[in-house]
Structures are given as structure tokens and as C-alpha cells.
C-alpha angles and dihedrals in degrees: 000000000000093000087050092048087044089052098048092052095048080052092052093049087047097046096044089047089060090048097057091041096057096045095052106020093235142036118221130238095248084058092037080054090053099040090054096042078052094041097051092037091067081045091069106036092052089051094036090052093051089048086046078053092061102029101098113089096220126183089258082046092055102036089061089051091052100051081039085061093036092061095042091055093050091054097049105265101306122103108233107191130016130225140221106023132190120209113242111210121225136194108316105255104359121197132208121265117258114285120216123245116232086256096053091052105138087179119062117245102231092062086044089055089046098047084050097052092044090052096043086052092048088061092265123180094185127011112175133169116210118188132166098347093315135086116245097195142349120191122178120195146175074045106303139134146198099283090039108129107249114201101233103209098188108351082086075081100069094039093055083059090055093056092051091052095045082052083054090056101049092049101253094112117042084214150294096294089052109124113261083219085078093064092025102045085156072079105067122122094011133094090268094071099077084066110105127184085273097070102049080061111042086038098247097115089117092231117144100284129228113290127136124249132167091215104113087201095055126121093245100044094048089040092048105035101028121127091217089040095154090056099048088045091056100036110024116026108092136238114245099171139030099252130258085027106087137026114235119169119214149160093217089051084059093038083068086064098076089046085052097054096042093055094042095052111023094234132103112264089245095051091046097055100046087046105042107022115021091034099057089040100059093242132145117248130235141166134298122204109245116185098231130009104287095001131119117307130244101255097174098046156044112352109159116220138150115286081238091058089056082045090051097047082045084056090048098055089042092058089051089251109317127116129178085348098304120112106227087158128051117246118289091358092118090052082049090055094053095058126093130224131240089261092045119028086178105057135058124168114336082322135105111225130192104247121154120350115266125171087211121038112187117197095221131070111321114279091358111128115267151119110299134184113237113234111198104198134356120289104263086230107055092203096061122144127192141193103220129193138178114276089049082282104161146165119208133200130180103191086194092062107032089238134145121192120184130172120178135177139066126004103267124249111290077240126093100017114251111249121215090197103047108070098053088035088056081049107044099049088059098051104130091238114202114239112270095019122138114250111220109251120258122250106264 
């Protein structure tokens, strides 16, 4: 009943818009103010109404969280399957990217048959190399294919900042330094209420950041395994940090991101993202994890799509936003994803950068113990950028070269140590460089 009577009143305003607008040719700032105020009011009521729906922590509520927290234990602390999940549609029909010829190669085949090699023997499900509009090579293996459902991990991140910034783009968020307060207004007078839409990008929300703990009553296991996930994020997970002064990277930070867009549109994250971002862009389709049937989607975590559809959202932002002559992203948004903060030179929004060298690049606070990925050698552009996922799942772009290197799939063999340098570096030295052309600059 609440949706339907949501519905019916976006229909008024709209209605009404177009009323106004054809009697007097125009509608002035101060009634366009009042329409959106309207407009984004109903928004969050009606968001606001389906997350009252879930709020109460009933005894069916808890006993799937507990048997949520119970599988999790057994396995070590690392959530294996995910249930329930909600199809995403893609573009109707999609078809795969140009492949080159032998003749239009740009990448020599003897670095795409080692950077294969290195990725099948990493576990690899997908390994494609992507230059100048063609793809240079696509190899499947453990029996997929091109069309085969990859569980994301955390490229569900940057893709969560795409979304923000395709939002952006359709006028739903004023921009990435809005106050979050606009969407969360649960949030006002409190702490919380110096976050803007930035810092649930770049992690410096403040929010308690990722960390494992066997407590079931813990922050990060409520906040991650809930079936009423959205509400316990806004009312219940705590502030560690005044935000926009320290990185912290989390999964329940990204997780707001799919309560932002659905209060600032008016339409469910999923649907969001198969409508406004993987349709125009051509991409399959795939599933995102919800945490109920019908409930709030997992933004910071765990989509499945095809290897090609992460290629295809890499080609977007190298393209600043446009894709097949339509512009999804505002302009310079995707080069303001791929730079890093004063307290994290190495990540932008929901993106890994290059930065600095490091041998060891860990994926918490600066300096702080953790797990880190060894990089054996500087990146050969000093301005790439990466999705990266658990698992070593990653998604590189040198915007130098117009190249896009992704490898998906299994976490690789303990031994030998993967290597994050070492697949677009392979790729990169055996470009077939034209006489006279510029080569990118290293990382320093």
C-alpha cells in the first residue's frame, strides 16, 4: 500500500509539472525548488517506508542472522555463498566487444601468451586484454565463457561510485561534496552529519572500519549479515572518526551507497544499476546479493556479473563517462575517481590508484597491520588506476595506453605470491608502439 500511494504522488508532482509547464511555457527557479524539495521528499519517505518495513528485529529476523553468522564461523571467517539474490538485468541482447584481427593486434602476441599464462596459473576464471576499442585477447577457463556469472567481491565498490556519479548525472545527487544528511536526514545534529556523498566513496566516512570478529553481536557482523542490513547501518553502526579526516576502508561505508541511491532516486539499487549504468553500456547483466527477498541490496559487495560487463564499466571511465555517444557520467567525474586523498594516496573513489610506489600496498589505514599485495616493481603508467576485489580480482586501466587488463576468478595459490604489478606490466612492455609515440611515465 505505501509503494502504490508513493507512486500515485510522484505521478501528481509530475502531472502537475507538466501542467504548469504547458500553460506558461516555463516554470521558475523558486517552483522547480519546491517541486524537487517535493520530489525528493516522497524519495525518502517511500524509502524510508520499505526500510520501516524491515526495521524490527523480529525472532524469524534474528534466527537468519544467526544461521547467516553461524556459516560464516564454520568457514573461517569468509562468507562463501550468498543468499537470497535478485537478477540485474543488462542490455537486451548484448553482444560481445570487437575482437582484433591478427593483423590489428596493438599488443604483441608473445606478452599476451605470457599474461595469460601468468593469470590461468593464478586460478583465473576470465583474463581479457582490451586496447584501443578491441579486444586483444579473451581467454575462459575452469569452463566458462564469456557469458559465465563472476562473483565480484569488491568491485561491487567501484561500481557503487559509478552509480553515484550516473545519479550525478541525472540530477538526483547535486554532487559528490552534498551533504549525506540530504538523503540521511536520521543523521542530523549528530557527528554523522559532516559526511557527504564523497566520503562514502573515497572511505573516509569515519565509520568503524573493516576488521573480523567472532562477537555476533558485533557492529560488522550485524552491519554485514542482517536481514534488515539499511536500518542498522543508519541507526545503529558507530562513528569512529570525524569524517574526511581519516581512510578507512569498509564494506559497511560502501554498503550506504545503495541507501543513498535509492533515496535519492526513488528506485531500488539493482534496478538502478541494470537500467542506468549496464543497459546503456551494452553490458550483460547478471545478480546482486539483497539481504532479504525484496530488501536493500549489498552495494559494497558481491554482485556477479561477466568478466566483459566489468570490462565494459573499465572502458566507460576511461572514456571520462561516455559510452556509445551517450554521456552516463559528468564530466571529469571518472578522472576524480582515480585520485587518491591526503590520508590515502592510493585510493580514490571506490578505485585503487597507483600513487606512490610501494612494494607492499596494504588495503586499511596507512601503516596500520594488515593484509597487503606485494607489488614487485612500479607500475610502468604512473596514472593507473584498478578495480580490486578479493580473490586478486582486478580490473586495470592505463589511461596512457588506452589499455584495460582484467583477470577474475579464485584466489591464486599461496605460492608463488601473486604479484599486482606483474599482469599490466607483462602487457604494457609488448605494446607494438608506433615510431615517434610517446611511452606513459613509470610510478615513481
Amino acid at each position: 500500500m505505501p509503494s502504490m500511494l508513493c507512486e500515485s504522488i510522484r505521478c501528481d508532482c509530475l502531472r502537475t509539472t507538466r501542467q504548469l509547464a504547458a500553460s506558461y511555457g516555463r516554470i521558475d527557479m523558486t517552483g522547480l525548488r519546491c517541486l524537487r524539495f517535493l520530489l525528493g521528499a516522497v524519495a525518502i519517505f517511500c524509502t524510508d517506508s520499505a526500510m520501516a518495513r524491515q526495521a524490527p528485529a523480529s525472532d524469524a529476523d534474528e534466527a537468519v542472522y544467526r544461521e547467516r553468522f553461524k556459516a560464516i564461523m564454520a568457514n573461517g571467517g569468509i562468507l562463501t555463498s550468498y543468499s537470497p539474490m535478485e537478477p540485474i538485468a543488462g542490455a537486451p541482447g548484448a553482444s560481445p566487444l570487437p575482437t582484433a584481427s591478427t593483423a590489428q593486434l596493438t599488443v604483441k602476441p608473445a606478452a599476451l601468451d605470457a599474461a595469460a599464462t601468468y593469470a590461468r596459473a593464478s586460478n583465473a576464471r576470465a583474463f581479457i586484454v582490451w586496447r584501443n576499442g578491441k579486444v586483444q585477447r579473451a581467454e575462459y577457463f575452469k569452463g566458462g565463457d564469456r557469458s559465465a556469472q563472476i562473483v565480484s567481491k569488491s568491485l561491487s565498490k567501484p561500481l557503487g561510485a559509478i552509480a553515484v556519479g550516473r545519479a550525478i548525472a541525472l540530477g538526483k545527487i547535486r554532487s559528490v561534496n552534498q551533504p549525506l544528511t540530504d538523503f540521511i536526514p536520521e543523521w542530523r545534529g549528530s557527528a554523522k552529519a559532516a559526511m557527504t556523498v564523497r566520503h562514502l566513496l573515497d572511505m573516509r566516512s569515519g565509520l568503524m572500519e573493516q576488521a573480523a570478529s567472532s562477537d555476533p553481536d558485533h557492529p560488522l557482523n550485524r552491519a554485514y549479515l542482517s536481514p534488515d542490513h539499511g536500518p542498522y547501518l543508519v541507526a545503529h553502526y558507530p562513528l569512529t572518526h570525524k569524517p574526511g579526516s581519516y581512510y578507512g576502508y569498509g564494506n559497511a561505508t560502501a554498503e550506504l551507497v545503495a541507501v543513498l541511491i535509492e533515496r535519492a532516486t526513488g528506485v531500488r539499487y539493482g534496478e538502478f544499476i541494470g537500467k542506468q549504468v549496464l543497459a546503456p553500456l551494452g553490458a550483460e547483466g547478471g545478480e546482486i546479493w539483497v539481504d532479504r527477498p525484496g530488501g536493500l541490496a549489498h552495494s559494497g559487495c558481491c554482485m556477479t556479473l561477466p568478466a566483459e560487463s566489468w570490462l565494459r564499466l573499465a572502458v566507460l571511465l576511461l572514456d571520462d563517462g561516455m559510452a556509445n555517444g551517450k554521456r552516463l557520467l559528468p564530466k571529469g567525474y571518472a578522472a576524480d575517481m582515480a585520485h587518491g586523498t591526503p590520508q590515502n594516496p592510493h585510493y580514490g573513489m571506490g578505485l585503487w590508484v597507483a600513487g606512490p610506489y610501494a612494494n607492499r600496498r596494504g588495503f586499511g589505514a596507512v601503516g596500520k597491520p594488515g593484509p597487503q599485495v606485494l607489488h614487485g616493481e612500479p607500475y610502468l603508467d604512473k596514472d593507473l588506476f584498478l578495480f580490486d576485489g578479493n580473490s586478486n580480482q582486478v580490473v586495470y586501466v592505463s589511461p596512457a595506453t588506452r589499455t584495460v587488463v582484467l583477470r577474475l576468478g579464485d584466489s591464486p595459490a599461496p605460492t608463488p605470491e601473486w604479484d599486482n604489478s606483474k599482469l599490466p606490466n607483462i602487457i604494457l612492455r609488448g605494446i607494438e608502439w608506433r615510431r615517434g609515440k610517446k611511452r606513459p611515465q613509470p610510478q615513481k
